[in-house]
N, C-alpha and C positions, 0 to 999 in steps of 0.2 A: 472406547465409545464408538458406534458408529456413527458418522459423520453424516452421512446422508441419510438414517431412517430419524438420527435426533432432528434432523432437522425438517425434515418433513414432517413431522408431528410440531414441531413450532409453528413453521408454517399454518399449519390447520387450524392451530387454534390463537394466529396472530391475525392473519391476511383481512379478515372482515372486522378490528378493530376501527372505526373509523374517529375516533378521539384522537389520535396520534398528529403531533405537530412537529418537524422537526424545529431545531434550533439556530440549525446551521442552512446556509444559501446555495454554498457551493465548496465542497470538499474533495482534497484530494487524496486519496488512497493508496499507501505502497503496499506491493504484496513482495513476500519475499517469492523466487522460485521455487521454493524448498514448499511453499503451503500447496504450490499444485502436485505436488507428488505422492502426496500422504503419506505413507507407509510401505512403499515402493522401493528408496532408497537411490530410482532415477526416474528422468522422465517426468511424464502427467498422468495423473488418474483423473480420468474422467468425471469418477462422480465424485470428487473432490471439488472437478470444475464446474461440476455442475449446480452444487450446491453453493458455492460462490456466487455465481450468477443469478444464483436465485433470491439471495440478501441483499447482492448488490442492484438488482430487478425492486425487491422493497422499496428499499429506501429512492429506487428515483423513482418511484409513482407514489411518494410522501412529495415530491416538485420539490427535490434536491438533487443541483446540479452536481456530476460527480465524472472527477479525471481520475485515472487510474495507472500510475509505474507499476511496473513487476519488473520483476531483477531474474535471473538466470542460474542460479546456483541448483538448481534440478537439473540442469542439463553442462555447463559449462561456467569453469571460473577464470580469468585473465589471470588472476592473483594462482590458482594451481597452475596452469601450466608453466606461469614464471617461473616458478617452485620447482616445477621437472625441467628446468632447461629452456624452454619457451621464451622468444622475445617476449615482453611486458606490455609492447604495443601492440603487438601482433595479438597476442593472446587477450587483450580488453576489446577488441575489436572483433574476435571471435566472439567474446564473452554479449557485446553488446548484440550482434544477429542472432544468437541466442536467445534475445528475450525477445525480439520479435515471432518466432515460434511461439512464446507464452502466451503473447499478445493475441495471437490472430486462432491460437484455443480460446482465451476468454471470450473474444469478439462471434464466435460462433455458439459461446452457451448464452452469451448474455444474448444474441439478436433472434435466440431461441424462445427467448422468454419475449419476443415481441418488442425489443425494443430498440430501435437504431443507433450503432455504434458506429464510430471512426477510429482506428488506427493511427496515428501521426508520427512517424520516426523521425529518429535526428541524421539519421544517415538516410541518401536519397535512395527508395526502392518502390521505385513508383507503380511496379506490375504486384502490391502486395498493399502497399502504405502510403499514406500520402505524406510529402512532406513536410514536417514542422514549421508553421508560421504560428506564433504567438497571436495573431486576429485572427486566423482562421479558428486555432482552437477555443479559444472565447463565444466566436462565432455561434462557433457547432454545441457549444455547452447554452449557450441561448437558445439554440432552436432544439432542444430537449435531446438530445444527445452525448451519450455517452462516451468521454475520450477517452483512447489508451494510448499511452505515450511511452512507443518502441527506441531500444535502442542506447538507454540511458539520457547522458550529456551530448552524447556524438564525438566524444574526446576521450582519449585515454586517458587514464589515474582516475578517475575518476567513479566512484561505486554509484548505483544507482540510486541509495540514500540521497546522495547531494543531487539527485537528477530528480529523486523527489521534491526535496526543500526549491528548486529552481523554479521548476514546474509549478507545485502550491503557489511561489513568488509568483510568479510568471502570469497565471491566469484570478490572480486576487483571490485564492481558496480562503474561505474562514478558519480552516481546521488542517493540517495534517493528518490523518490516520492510520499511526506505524501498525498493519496487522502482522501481529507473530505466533508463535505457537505456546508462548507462558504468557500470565493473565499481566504480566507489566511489568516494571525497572522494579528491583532488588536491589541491594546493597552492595553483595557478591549473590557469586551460582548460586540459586539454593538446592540445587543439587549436589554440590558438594558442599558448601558450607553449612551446618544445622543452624549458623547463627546469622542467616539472612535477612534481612528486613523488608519488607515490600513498604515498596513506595509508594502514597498514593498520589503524590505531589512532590516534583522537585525543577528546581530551577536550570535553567541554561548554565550557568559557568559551575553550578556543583557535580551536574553531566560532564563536564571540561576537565575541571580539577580533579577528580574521582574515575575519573576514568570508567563513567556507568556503560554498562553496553545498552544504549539506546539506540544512536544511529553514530556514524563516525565522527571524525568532530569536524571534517568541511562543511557536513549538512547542518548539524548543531551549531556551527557559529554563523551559518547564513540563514536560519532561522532565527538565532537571536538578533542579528542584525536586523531584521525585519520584523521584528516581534510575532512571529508567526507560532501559534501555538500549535505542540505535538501530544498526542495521545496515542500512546504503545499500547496496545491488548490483544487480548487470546482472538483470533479467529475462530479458532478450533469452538467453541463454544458459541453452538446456534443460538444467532440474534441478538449477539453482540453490536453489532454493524449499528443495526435499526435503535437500541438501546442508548446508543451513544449520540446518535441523531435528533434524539427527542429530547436531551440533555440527562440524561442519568447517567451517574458517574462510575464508569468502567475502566479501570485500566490505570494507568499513571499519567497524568496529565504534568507535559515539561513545557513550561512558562517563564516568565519573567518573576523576579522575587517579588513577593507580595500583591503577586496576581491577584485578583477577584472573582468569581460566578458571576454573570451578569443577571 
């Protein structure tokens, strides 16, 4: 598929719906780094990014507030250069300035679409990002602003899944929104397994015990600690984002057992 003309044809024939209501107040976004590369195999594509920006441009002129992680893995992983010899610290810490490159591409397609973004890292780089205060990003998500929050945790061990779940904590998000490249949790691969099951609902400790690749399990169990609900889905599939925001159900929603629809 191409990514950018499906989605420009969404676009045209979404933009002037004016019945659309979101559900949600204020959510938080992980993007992996791997979604801004496309088909590359490193780095950023542009009109990857650009078409990001233009979903995530939707849904905040539906007056839904929206922070956003991205993770690193298009350009740099702590966890690989461990792997080749790499101190573990040294190389998370690589990995985390990393995703402030992510960041401050996003921050340029989205301010493209006209709309004021802030950068916020957890490591201090003040000639790029301003630094992470939990008031200040609340702040800036009130006065209709866009965060993106550079840099993961600011701590080693740490992947930027659980710098999502922190962050969703952190700023009271109603929603996590894991965006990946398959439409949501499975059972096993179902690329390799034929007898995969998609999930369209599953629980925090059956992601624990099962071992589901959702998000890792620091993020998973500080999510359920805080009952903070996750929804995993395709990005790759224009106007998902917006779809999910008006509550239609996309994706696999991981919740507490015997959740409810409100």
């Amino acid at each position: 598929m191409n990514l950018q003309s499906g989605g420009e044809i969404w676009y045209r024939n979404n933009m002037n719906n004016e019945e659309r209501k979101p559900v949600y107040k204020r959510v938080l976004l992980k993007l992996s780094g791997e979604a801004l590369m496309g088909d590359k195999g490193f780095g950023i594509d542009n009109d990857i990014v650009r078409r990001l920006a233009k979903e995530i441009a939707e849904i905040h002129q539906m007056g839904v507030q929206i922070g956003i992680v991205i993770g690193a893995g298009n350009i740099f992983r702590g966890v690989s250069g461990s792997e080749a010899g790499m101190d573990r610290v040294t190389g998370d810490y690589m990995g985390m300035m990393a995703t402030l490159i992510n960041c401050l591409s996003l921050q340029d397609a989205i301010e493209k679409q006209g709309i004021p973004t802030r950068v916020l890292s957890a490591l201090e780089i003040r000639a790029v990002a301003e630094t992470f205060i939990r008031r200040r990003a609340i702040r800036h998500l009130e006065k209709g602003r866009i965060v993106i929050f550079g840099a993961g945790t600011g701590n080693p061990f740490f992947t930027t899944d659980t710098a999502a779940s922190l962050r969703a904590n952190e700023i009271a998000a109603d929603v996590l929104l894991k965006a990946t490249k398959v439409d949501g949790v499975y059972t096993a691969d179902p690329v390799t397994d034929p007898n995969a099951r998609f999930l369209e609902e599953v629980d925090y400790m059956s992601v624990l015990k099962q071992g589901l690749r959702v998000m890792d399990s620091t993020a998973i169990s500080l999510s359920m600690e805080n009952n903070l609900e996750i929804i995993v889905f395709s990005m790759i599939q224009p106007g998902n984002l917006v779809r999910i925001v008006q509550g239609e159900k996309v994706g696999t929603r991981v919740r507490k057992k015997g959740g409810s629809d409100d």
